[in-house]
Structure formats: structure tokens, C-alpha cells
C-alpha positions in Angstrom: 139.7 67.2 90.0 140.4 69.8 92.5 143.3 72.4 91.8 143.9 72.1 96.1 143.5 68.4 96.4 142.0 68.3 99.7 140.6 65.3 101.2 142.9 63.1 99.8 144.6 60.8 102.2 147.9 61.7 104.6 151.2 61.3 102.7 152.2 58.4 104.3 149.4 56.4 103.1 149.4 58.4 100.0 153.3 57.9 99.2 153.1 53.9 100.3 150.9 53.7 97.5 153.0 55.1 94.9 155.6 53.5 96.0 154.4 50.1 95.3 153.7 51.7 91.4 157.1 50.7 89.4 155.9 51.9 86.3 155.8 55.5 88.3 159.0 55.1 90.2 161.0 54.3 87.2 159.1 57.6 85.0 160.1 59.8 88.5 163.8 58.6 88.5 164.4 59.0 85.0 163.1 62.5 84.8 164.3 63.8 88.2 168.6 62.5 87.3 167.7 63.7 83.8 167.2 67.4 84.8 169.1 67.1 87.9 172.5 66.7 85.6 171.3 69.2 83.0 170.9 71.8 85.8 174.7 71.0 87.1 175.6 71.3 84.0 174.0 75.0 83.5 174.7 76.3 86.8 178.5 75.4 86.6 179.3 77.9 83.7 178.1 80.5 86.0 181.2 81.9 87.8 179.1 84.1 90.4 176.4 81.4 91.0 176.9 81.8 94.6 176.4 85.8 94.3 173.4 85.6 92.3 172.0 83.5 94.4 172.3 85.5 98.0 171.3 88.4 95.3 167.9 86.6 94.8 167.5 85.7 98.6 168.0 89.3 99.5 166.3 91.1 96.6 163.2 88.7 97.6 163.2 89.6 101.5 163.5 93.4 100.7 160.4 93.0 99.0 158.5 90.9 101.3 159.9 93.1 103.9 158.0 96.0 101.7 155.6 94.5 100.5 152.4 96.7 101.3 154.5 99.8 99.9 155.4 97.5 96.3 151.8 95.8 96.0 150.6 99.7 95.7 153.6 101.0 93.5 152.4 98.3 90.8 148.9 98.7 91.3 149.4 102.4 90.4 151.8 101.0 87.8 149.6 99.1 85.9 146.4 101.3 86.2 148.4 103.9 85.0 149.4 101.5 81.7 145.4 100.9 81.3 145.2 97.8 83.1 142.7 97.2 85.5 144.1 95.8 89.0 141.6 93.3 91.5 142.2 92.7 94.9 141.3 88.6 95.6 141.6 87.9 99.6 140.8 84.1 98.7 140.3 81.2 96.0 136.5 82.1 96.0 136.9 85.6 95.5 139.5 85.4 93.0 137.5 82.8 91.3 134.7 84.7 91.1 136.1 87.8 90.0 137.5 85.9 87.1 134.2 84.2 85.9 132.4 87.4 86.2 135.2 89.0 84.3 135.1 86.3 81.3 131.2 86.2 82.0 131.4 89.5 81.0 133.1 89.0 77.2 129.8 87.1 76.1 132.6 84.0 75.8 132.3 80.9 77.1 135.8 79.5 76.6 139.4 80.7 77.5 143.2 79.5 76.3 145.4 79.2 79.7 149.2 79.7 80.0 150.8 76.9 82.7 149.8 78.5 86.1 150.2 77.8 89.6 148.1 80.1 91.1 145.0 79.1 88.8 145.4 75.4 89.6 146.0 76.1 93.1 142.2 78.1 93.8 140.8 75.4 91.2 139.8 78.1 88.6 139.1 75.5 86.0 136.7 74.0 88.0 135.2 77.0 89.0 135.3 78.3 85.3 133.8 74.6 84.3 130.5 75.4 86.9 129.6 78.6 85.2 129.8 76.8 82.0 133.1 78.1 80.8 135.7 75.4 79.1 139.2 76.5 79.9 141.9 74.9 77.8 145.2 74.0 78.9 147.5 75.0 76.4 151.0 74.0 77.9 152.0 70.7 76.8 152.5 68.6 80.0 149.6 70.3 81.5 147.6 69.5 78.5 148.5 65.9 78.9 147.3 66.4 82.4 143.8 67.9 81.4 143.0 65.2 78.5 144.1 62.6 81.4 141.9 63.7 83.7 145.0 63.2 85.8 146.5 65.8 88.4 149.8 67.7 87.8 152.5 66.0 89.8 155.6 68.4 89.5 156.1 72.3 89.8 158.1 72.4 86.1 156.8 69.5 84.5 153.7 68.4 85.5 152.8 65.0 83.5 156.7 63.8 85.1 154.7 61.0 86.0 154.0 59.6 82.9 155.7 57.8 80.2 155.6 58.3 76.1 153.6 55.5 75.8 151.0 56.6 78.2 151.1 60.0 76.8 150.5 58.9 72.9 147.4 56.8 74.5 145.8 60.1 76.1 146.5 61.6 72.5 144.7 58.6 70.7 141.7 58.2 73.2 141.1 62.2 74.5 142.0 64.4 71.8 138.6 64.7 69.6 136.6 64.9 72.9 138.0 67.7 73.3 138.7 69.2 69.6 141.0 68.6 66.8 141.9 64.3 67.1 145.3 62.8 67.2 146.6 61.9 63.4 146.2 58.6 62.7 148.7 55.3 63.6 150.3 58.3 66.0 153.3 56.9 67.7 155.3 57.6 71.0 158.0 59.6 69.6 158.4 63.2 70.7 158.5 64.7 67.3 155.3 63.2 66.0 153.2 63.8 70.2 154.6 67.8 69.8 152.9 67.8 66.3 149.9 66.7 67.2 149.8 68.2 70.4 151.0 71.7 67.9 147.8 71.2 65.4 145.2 70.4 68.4 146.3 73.4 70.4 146.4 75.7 67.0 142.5 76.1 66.1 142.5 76.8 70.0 144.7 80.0 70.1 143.4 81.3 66.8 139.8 81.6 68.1 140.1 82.3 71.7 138.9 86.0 72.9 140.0 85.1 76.2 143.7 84.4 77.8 144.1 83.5 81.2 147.8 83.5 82.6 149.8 84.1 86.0 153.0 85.2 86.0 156.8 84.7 86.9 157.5 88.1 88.1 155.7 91.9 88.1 158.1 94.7 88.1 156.6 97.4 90.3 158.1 100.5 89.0 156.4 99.8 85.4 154.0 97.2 86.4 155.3 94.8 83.6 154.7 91.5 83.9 157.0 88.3 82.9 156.0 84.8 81.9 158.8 82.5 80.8 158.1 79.6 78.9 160.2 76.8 76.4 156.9 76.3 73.8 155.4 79.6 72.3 152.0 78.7 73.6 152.4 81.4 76.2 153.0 84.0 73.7 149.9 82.8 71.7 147.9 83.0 74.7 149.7 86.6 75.9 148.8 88.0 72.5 146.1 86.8 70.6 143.2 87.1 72.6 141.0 90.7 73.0 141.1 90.2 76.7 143.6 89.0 78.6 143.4 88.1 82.9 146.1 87.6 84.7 146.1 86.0 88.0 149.4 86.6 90.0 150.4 85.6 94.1 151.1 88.9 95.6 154.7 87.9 96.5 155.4 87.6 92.8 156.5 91.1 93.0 160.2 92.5 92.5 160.6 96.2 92.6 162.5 97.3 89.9 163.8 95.8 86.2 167.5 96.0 87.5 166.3 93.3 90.2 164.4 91.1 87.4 167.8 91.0 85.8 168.8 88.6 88.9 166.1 86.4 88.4 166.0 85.9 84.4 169.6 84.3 85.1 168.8 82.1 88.5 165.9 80.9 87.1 165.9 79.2 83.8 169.1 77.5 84.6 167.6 76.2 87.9 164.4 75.3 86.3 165.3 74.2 82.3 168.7 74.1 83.0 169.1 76.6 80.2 170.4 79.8 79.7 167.7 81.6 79.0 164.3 80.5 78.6 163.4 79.9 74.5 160.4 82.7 75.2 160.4 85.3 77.8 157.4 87.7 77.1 157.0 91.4 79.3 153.7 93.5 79.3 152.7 96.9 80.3 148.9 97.2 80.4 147.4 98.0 77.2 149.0 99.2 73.6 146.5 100.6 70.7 146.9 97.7 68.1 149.4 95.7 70.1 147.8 92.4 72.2 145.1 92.4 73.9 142.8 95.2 74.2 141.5 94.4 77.9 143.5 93.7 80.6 142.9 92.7 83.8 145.1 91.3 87.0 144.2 89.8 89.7 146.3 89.9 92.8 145.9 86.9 94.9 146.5 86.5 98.8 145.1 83.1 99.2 146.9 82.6 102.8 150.3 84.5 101.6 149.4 87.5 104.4 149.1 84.9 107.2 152.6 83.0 106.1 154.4 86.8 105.3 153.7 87.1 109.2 155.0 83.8 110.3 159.1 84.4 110.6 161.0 81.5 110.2 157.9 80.0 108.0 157.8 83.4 105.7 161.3 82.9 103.6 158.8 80.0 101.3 157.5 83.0 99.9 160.8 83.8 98.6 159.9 80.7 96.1 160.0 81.6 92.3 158.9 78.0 91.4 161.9 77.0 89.7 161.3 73.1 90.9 165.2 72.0 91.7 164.2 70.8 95.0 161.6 68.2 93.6 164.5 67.0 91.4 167.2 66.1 94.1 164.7 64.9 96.9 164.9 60.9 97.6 161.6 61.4 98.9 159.6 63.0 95.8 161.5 60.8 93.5 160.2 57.2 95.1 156.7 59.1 96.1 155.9 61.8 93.2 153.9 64.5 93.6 150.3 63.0 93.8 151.0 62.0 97.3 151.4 65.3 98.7 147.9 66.4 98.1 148.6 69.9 96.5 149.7 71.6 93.2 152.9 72.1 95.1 154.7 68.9 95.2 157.8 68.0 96.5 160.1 69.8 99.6 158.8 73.3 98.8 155.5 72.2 98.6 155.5 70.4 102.2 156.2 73.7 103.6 154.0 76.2 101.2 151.0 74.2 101.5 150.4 73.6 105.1 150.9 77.6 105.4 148.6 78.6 102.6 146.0 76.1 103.6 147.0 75.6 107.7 147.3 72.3 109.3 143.5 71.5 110.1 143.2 68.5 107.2 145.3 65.4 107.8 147.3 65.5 104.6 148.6 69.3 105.5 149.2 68.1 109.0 151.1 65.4 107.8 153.5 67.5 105.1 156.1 69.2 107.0 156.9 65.2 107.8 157.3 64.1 104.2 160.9 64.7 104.6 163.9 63.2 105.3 165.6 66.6 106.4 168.9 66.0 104.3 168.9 69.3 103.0 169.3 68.7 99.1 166.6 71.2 98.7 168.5 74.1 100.5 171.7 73.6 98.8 170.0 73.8 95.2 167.5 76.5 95.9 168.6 79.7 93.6 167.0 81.9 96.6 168.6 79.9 99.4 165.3 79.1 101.4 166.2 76.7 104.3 163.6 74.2 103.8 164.7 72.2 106.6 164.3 74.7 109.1 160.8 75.8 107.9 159.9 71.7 108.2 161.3 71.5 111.6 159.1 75.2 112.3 155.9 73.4 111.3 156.2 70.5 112.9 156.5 72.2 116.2 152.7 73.8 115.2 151.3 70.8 114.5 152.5 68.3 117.2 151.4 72.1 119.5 148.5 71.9 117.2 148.4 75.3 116.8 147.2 77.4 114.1 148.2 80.9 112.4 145.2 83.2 113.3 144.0 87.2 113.4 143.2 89.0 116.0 142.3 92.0 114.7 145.2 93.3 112.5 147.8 91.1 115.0 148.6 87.2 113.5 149.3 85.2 116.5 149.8 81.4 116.4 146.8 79.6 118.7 147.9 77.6 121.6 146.5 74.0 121.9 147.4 71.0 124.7 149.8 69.7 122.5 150.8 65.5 121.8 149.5 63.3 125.0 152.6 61.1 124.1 155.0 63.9 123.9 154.5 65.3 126.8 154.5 62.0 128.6 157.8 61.1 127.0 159.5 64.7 127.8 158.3 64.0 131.9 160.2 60.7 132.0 163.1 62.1 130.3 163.1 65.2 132.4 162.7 62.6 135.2 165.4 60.8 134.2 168.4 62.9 133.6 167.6 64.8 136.6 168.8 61.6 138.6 172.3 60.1 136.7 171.8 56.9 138.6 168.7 56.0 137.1 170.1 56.8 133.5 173.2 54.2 134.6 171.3 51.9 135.9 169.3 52.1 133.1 171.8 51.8 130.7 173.7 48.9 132.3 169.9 46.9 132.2 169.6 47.6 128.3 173.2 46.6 127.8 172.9 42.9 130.0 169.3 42.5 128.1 169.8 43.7 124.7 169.8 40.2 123.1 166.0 40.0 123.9 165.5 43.6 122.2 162.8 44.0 119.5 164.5 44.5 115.6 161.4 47.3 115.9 159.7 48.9 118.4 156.3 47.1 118.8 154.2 50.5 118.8 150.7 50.3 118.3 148.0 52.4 116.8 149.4 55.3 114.9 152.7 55.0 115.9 153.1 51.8 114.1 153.5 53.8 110.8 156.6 55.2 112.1 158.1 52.4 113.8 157.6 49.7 110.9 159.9 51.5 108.7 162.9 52.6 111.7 164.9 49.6 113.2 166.4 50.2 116.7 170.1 50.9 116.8 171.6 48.1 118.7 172.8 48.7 121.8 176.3 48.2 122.9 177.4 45.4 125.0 179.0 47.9 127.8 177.4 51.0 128.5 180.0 54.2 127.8 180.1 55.4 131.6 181.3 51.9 132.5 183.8 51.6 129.4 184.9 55.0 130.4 185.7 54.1 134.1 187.1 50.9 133.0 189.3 52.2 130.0 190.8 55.4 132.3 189.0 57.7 129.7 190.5 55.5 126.6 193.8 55.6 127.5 194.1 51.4 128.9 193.3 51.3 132.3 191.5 52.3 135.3 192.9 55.4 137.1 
């Protein structure tokens, strides 16, 4: 189980799959209207949503804008609060920085608060190969790591699985992996939170090690923000002697007056709550107060190469709030296996093919798993244009370009570009160069169109696309010559 998912098929393949699963599709669309009305719900009692949100957006480019002169601020920050600050370039750097650090302890196990950025350089796995058992200690993720199963959703990452399902993991997993499920344990929530409670409990209480990420990092104090709905994040934040931390570097927002922005966007867009049940700050290091140790790790991981990328760079702007997995017609009949990454869903087709590049087939074939409706803009609480970034990287791959350095300059690499395209493009370029070819082609669809194909007979790859788009019939009198006929609509000929 790999925390970047790579080599798994392209999503079409991988979404005509799920698909065909109704047990999934009817888990997805229960989940995704559930929250999605809950969210309307919260955001509606907001009178200034609007505001807050083109707060966020501009609060967010600032610092990306910045973000060299921030990234040192908070290093400074937290050194000075008696943290220690690591610099990770890459997944294998930060992963190894964080064995040697738990390596280190004389510990061979760590508690883990629900993190992106771990799953996303496959830390577990990494932890797991230098003999170090990392435990899951987020409900739905736990779920997820006693199913040997892959998270599916940014927010809630078992989405994809039922209560029955879930009590069956309980039964079957739990001892393997410590305290077992009570016996005759049924599906209701009540009695799956207790269990999952008294598993989880001998965990935190013996733990040395916490490993987290982190919603935000104020700059001017180097605090650092989690928000969670269980408590398991606060056992994990508190109880350990050391505690690691590893954070995206455009987690960043410069000052607690700009946090203030966030801690009302994002719960409501996210839980749809008010406030989130537990939202838990820390400064370094307090004598008798948390953890003694405490380290953070500031990944890159790609995030350099997408900050220089302009129309691409606004999905760093992303504070992982999920609302536009829950309103996209496409993640709901697909779910979030299919896109190959620990970012599902519309956000995910444009934050993964930037992080990773376009090289693999299933990154190359993201920025298509869309139907460019826009749902996803109009709920983001930091107003990125998902659309537009989709249409951006589709232009690099059908250019097959990539992002690369030359020296300290990011350019994006020329390549030949689509055979097909380019062939298509000269014979339209032909064409409406020469308007009597284009009539005369018109009039010879028009007198022929009761021999057209429902569906263009494409072969080869382009049969994927033209099996699920039927032809729009054509009309029976081209416009030019209904035009000419009608006197421009008005009944007759002039």
C-alpha cells in the first residue's frame, strides 16, 4: 500500500471499474449529499461568507507570493520556541529524516494524527522497512489501515465503506493488531466508536512517539494548528516525549490575525460545523507541558516546481477542506481510488499531476477526470478556479511538456505535441481559410446525415472517448442556407 499510488492504472480504466461497484456508488452518494447539505447548511449562517472567502484567497497568495521570506520567519520562530526545524526537498529525504529521527528514541512504534502529507511520501511504509509500526489513530484512517485498504477521500477517508463493512474490519483486524473488537460487536456507531475508543487507548498511553502534520503554522510565533472532531489528535499532540511534525511548506500563514480567517472557512467547509470539536496550537517546547522533543519537518515534495507554474500555482492555496470531492458528479460515481493518489477528487486532479508531473499514465490522465462544471470553484472557501488549472494541464500534457530547472529558472519543456491534434488543427486551419469548402461541407453532412454513426467509430485509444459521447445530430438545412433563405429570420429571401 503506497501513500502515492503509482502504477495504478489511468482513471478511465480505474473509474469504469468503480463504477460497475453499486455497493461503492450507493456508500459515495450517501456520504457526499450527506455533507454536501450539512455544509449549506453551515455556510448560510455566515452573513460575510463571500468576504471570508476572497479573505482566504488573498491572505493565501500573499504568502505564496512571500513565501521564501515566511518559511524563514517560522523557522526562526520555532527554533527560537526549542523546536528543531528540517528541511525535506523530497519523500525520501523527508522519510528518512523521520526514521532516523524516531530511530533515534530507541522506539520502535509511533501514534499518528490523520495526515496528508505522511500518506502522500508513504511514511508508513517507509517507517514499516526500518521496522517501525506506525498506528493510525484517526478513526476513518484506522478503518483504512486494519483494511489494508487505501484512503479514498481528503475529510473522510473510509467514505467508501459501509457500517457493515467497517464492524467486519473491527471483528477480523483488530487483535492482529492489538486490543480485539468486543464480542457480538454490531454495526451501530455508538458500539464501532467504543471499540474503536478502547483499541486506540492502550495505544496513546504508551506511545513515546507522535507523528502529525498540520492545518496551518503561524510564522510570526511558529505555532502550529491541527483541527480535528475525535480527541485522538490531542492524545497524540500531547502524550508522547517526542513529537515530529511533518508539514507542506505552503501550510504557512503569516500571522494569528490571518489564522482567524481560516478557523471560520474551514470547519464549516470541511465538517460543516462551526468550529471544529478540538483545535489544538503549539509553540515548540514547554518544561512539563507536552512533549519534550520536538521536531518539524518542512516538506517541498514538488510544491517549489508548482509555486512557479502561474495559472497551476493557486492549488497551493488548498487547505484540504474536501467540499469539492462532495459536489463533483464525477468523484461521487468514481471515488477516490480511481484517481491514483491520496488527493482524490477535483483538487486532487490538479495537485497531483503537479507534485508528481505527468510522466505516469494515471497523472497524465487526471487533469481529464473532469467534467469542467465548475461545482468545485463555487464551493472552494479560497476560490481556486479548478477548471482553469484542468484546462492549464491539459495543454502540458497533450504538448507533453514537463515543469523542469534550469539552474534556479523553472521552464516548462517543449515536446512535438499530439500527432492527431496537430493533424486535426491543419484541416481546420485549411478549412475555414476557404468558406466554400466549409458550405459545401455543411450542405454534404446535412443531405447525408441519415447515414451518420450514433458514435464516432474511432479506433485505438480514441475509442475510450468516443464510446461514451454521441454525435449531435445534424440539422436538416445547414444555417448559411436557412439564413439566405429566411432573409436573416425575418420570412423571406431579400
Amino acid at each position: 500500500m503506497s501513500g502515492t499510488f503509482v502504477g495504478m492504472p489511468a482513471f478511465p480504466k480505474a473509474a469504469h471499474e468503480a463504477v460497475n461497484n453499486p455497493t461503492l456508488r450507493g456508500n459515495l452518494r450517501h456520504a457526499t449529499h450527506t455533507i454536501r447539505a450539512k455544509r449549506e447548511k453551515a455556510v448560510a449562517e455566515v452573513s460575510d461568507w463571500a468576504e471570508l472567502r476572497e479573505a482566504g484567497k488573498r491572505i493565501k497568495d500573499h504568502t505564496l507570493r512571500h513565501l521564501d521570506d515566511y518559511l524563514v520567519q517560522l523557522e526562526e520562530s520555532v527554533t527560537a520556541a526549542g523546536g528543531i526545524v528540517h528541511w525535506a526537498a523530497d519523500a525520501d529525504e523527508a522519510n528518512r529524516i523521520v526514521t532516523e529521527l524516531v530511530k533515534a528514541t530507541g522506539e520502535s512504534e509511533v501514534v499518528k494524527v490523520k495526515s496528508m502529507a505522511t500518506q502522500e511520501i508513504g511514511l508508513n511504509e517507509a517507517l514499516e522497512a526500518a521496522g517501525i509500526h506506525a498506528y493510525e489513530t484517526d478513526l476513518a484512517e484506522l478503518i483504512v489501515q486494519l483494511g489494508k485498504d487505501r484512503p479514498s477521500h481528503i475529510l473522510v477517508p473510509a467514505i467508501h465503506r459501509n457500517r457493515g463493512e467497517i464492524r467486519d474490519i473491527f471483528a477480523k483486524e483488530m487483535s492482529e493488531w492489538g486490543r480485539p473488537a468486543p464480542e457480538g460487536l454490531t454495526d451501530t456507531p455508538a458500539e464501532l466508536a467504543e471499540a474503536a475508543r478502547l483499541h486506540l487507548r492502550e495505544k496513546f498511553l504508551r506511545a513515546k512517539v507522535g507523528v502529525s502534520g498540520a492545518n496551518f503554522m503561524v510564522a510570526e510565533t511558529g505555532t502550529l494548528v491541527v483541527v480535528e472532531s475525535e480527541g485522538n489528535g490531542r492524545m497524540c499532540l500531547t502524550l508522547p516525549e517526542t513529537l515530529i511534525s511533518v508539514v507542506g511548506i505552503e501550510k504557512i500563514v503569516p500571522t494569528w490575525q490571518d489564522l482567524e480567517v481560516f478557523l471560520q472557512t474551514l470547519p464549516r467547509s470541511s465538517t460543516a460545523e462551526r468550529m471544529n470539536p478540538y483545535t489544538s496550537t503549539w509553540t515548540g517546547t514547554t518544561d512539563g507541558d507536552g512533549p519534550k522533543t520536538f521536531h518539524l519537518v518542512l516538506l517541498d515534495n514538488g510544491r517549489s516546481d508548482t509555486l512557479a507554474d502561474e495559472v497551476g500555482r493557486q492549488a497551493l492555496r488548498c487547505i484540504r477542506c474536501s467540499a469539492c470531492l462532495n459536489v463533483c458528479p464525477v468523484y461521487e460515481r468514481a471515488g477516490g481510488h480511481a484517481y491514483g493518489s491520496v488527493y482524490p477528487g477535483p483538487i486532487g486532479a490538479i495537485l497531483s499531476p503537479q507534485l508528481r508531473g505527468t510522466a505516469s499514465e494515471i497523472d497524465a490522465s487526471l487533469p481529464y477526470a473532469s467534467s469542467l462544471c465548475g461545482a468545485c470553484y463555487e464551493v472552494c472557501p479560497v476560490a481556486i478556479d479548478i477548471p482553469e488549472v484542468l484546462v492549464h494541464l491539459r495543454e502540458r500534457v497533450v504538448q507533453g511538456g514537463e515543469v523542469t530547472r534550469e539552474g534556479n529558472k523553472v521552464v516548462l519543456k517543449p515536446a512535438k505535441g499530439h500527432a492527431a491534434e496537430r493533424a486535426a488543427m491543419r484541416a481546420a486551419r485549411w478549412a475555414f481559410a476557404r468558406p466554400g469548402a466549409v458550405r459545401a461541407g455543411q450542405r454534404l453532412a446535412s443531405r447525408t446525415r441519415r447515414l451518420h454513426p450514433r458514435r464516432l467509430p474511432l479506433p485505438g485509444p480514441g475509442k475510450a472517448w468516443s464510446e461514451t459521447r454521441d454525435l449531435p445530430p445534424v440539422p436538416a438545412e445547414p444555417f448559411r442556407d436557412w439564413w439566405q433563405r429566411t432573409g436573416g429570420g425575418k420570412g423571406g429571401a431579400k
